[in-house]
Structures are given as C-alpha cells and as structure tokens.
C-alpha positions, -999 to +999 in steps of 0.1 A: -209+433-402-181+430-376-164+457-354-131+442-354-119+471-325-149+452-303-128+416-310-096+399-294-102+360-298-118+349-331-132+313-322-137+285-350-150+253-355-136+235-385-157+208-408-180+231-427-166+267-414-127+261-422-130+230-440-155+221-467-182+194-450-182+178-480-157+154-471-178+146-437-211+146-457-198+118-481-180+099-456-209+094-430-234+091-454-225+072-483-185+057-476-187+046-444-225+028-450-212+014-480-178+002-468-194-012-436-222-034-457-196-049-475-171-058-445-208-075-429-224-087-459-251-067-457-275-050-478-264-012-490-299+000-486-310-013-453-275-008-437-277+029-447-311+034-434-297+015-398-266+034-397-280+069-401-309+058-369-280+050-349-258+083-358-291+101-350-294+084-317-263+098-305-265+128-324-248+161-302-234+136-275-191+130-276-199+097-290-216+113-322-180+123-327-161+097-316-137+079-341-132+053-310-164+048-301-178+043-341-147+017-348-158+001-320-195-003-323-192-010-363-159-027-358-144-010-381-112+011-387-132+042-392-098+065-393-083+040-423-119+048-437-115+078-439-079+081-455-100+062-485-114+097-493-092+119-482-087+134-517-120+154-506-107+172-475-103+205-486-100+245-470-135+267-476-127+292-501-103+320-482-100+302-447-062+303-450-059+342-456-085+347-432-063+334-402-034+355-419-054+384-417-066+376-384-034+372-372-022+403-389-047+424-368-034+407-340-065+383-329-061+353-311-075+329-332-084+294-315-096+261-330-126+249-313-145+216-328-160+183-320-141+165-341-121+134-327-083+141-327-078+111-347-097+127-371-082+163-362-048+150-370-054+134-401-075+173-413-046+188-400-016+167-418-037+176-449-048+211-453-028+247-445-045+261-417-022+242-384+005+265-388-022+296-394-038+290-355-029+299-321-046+271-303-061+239-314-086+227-289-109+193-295-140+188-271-126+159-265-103+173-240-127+183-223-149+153-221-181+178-231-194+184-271-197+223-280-235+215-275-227+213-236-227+242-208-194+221-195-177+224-230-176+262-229-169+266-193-139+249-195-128+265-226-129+298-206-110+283-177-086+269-202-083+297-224-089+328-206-109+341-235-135+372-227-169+362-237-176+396-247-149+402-268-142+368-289-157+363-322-175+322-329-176+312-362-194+277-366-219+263-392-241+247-364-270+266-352-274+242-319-237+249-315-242+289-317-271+285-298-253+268-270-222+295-273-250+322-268-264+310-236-229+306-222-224+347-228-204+343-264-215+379-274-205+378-315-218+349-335-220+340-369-228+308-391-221+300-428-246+293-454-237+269-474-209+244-452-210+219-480-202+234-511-217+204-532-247+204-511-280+222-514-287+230-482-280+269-470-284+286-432-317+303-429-319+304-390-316+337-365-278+344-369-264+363-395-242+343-417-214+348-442-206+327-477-173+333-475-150+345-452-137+378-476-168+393-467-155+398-430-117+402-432-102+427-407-082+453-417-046+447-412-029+467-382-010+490-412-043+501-427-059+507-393-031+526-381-028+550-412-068+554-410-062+569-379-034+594-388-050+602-415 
C-alpha cells in the first residue's frame, strides 16, 4: 500500500488516528451536554440538542477546537471536564510501535492536529506516544485549523517538510481533502476512529484499520534485502 523508499516525513493527526475518538466522541456529545445542564439547570434533552447546533456552527473553524473559547462561551472548565473521563483516553491499537518503526526506518514523524494544547497536554501526560515523535505541532500555533490553505503553508515554512515525499495520516476526509489541494502527495484515512462507534470511512482515500497493515521495514531488513 505504501512505498516507504518514496517517504521521509510521516504526518499525523492524533484523536481518532493515534488516539481512540472515543474519548472525544463521549465527551462532546454526552459528558460535556450533561455536565453543562446540570451546572445551568437545564434540561438534558434540550441542552444536548442546543449544544450540538452550536458545535455545528463552528464546526472546522479554531474555535470548534478551542478549549478557551468553549469554557468561555458555556462558562465552564471544559479542561477539568475533561480529566472527569480521562480513564477513556487511550492509544489505537499499534500506534506506539508504529512511531518505533517509523523511527527505526528513519522517518521524520510530526504531530499535526487541531486539538487545543490544553487538551494536547493533558493526551500527552496520559498516553506513550510524546517521547515516540519528532515534532508536536497544534494548529493553534498557527492561528489556522488543518481545514485552512494557511494551516499547511505554514507547516511547510515551519517544518521544511517536502509535499511530495511526507506521508498524512488523519481520520478526517475534509482534512485530507484540504492536505491534497495544498500538494500532500500520500494520504490515507482510518476506518473505524472510534472503536466503540459504528461509523467506518467509505470516502475516495484508501484507508487502513490498523496501523500493522502499513509498518515499514526497519533499516536492518531493508539493508539485508538489498545484499541479498
């Protein structure tokens, strides 16, 4: 599926490619609705229904992804929130020896996601894969979502990455999409991001399950291939 010689920089995005989006799934859709209806007073059912219009408002803008910006406007502690349920914030099956293998063969391998650092930092205290990447970068740095022509521009500037040769891994077909136009030659999505959920990729790029389907060969096997 991927010609690893053809690859330097393997990007990825992190809930529902390197992380399970289960933990993001049940947060913005059934924690946070519930925990904000009870700080207000409110009706459970209604308050859902209101929250998820105003999340869709926003969707694919910084502010769909800001932890400021939702404390704010629900005033809330949406990062406290979140440490409710942290229990469910977990690696997708083989992420961690993935980035081992990727770092094995010598990739660059570059965290690129919308989430909030607040947010980052928390994902980060909690799971393995920190020590396992060359680069963490949050769009917020660069005041553009990975939906925006701006976002991947300065990514490039930032990073020096070739286009031709880097690898983006994300379970967002808007994202991919947006990654394509900018000149991101190898893209692929995953099918199923939340592994409690039901819903599974069935858009235009190829996809994986899981990421031992695409491991690189370390350096060792390559190099004995070839003398062999």
């Amino acid at each position: 599926m991927i010609d690893w010689s053809a690859i330097d920089t393997v990007l990825l995005d992190m809930d529902g490619t390197l992380l399970d989006l289960h933990f993001d799934n049940v947060f913005w859709l059934s924690h946070l609705p519930r925990r904000y209806a009870e700080h207000h007073g409110l009706c459970p059912d209604d308050t859902c229904r209101q929250l998820h219009q105003r999340f869709n408002a926003i969707r694919g803008t910084l502010n769909w992804y800001c932890l400021d910006y939702w404390s704010r406007e629900l005033a809330l502690d949406i990062r406290l929130l979140k440490e409710e349920i942290q229990h469910l914030i977990a690696e997708r099956p083989y992420a961690i020896h993935f980035l081992e293998q990727l770092g094995r063969a010598g990739k660059a391998r570059i965290l690129a996601t919308n989430a909030h650092p607040r947010s980052l930092d928390l994902k980060l205290s909690l799971t393995g894969i920190g020590s396992h990447l060359d680069r963490i970068i949050s769009s917020h740095q660069y005041r553009a979502p990975k939906e925006s022509p701006l976002f991947w521009q300065a990514l490039v500037e930032d990073t020096g990455l070739n286009p031709a040769r880097t690898l983006f891994i994300d379970d967002s077909q808007t994202v991919l999409e947006a990654a394509q136009r900018f000149g991101i030659r190898h893209l692929l999505c995953i099918y199923q991001p939340d592994s409690q959920g039901t819903r599974h990729y069935e858009g235009p790029f190829q996809a994986i399950h899981h990421f031992d389907e695409i491991l690189p060969l370390p350096l060792v096997a390559v190099a004995l291939h070839h003398h062999g």
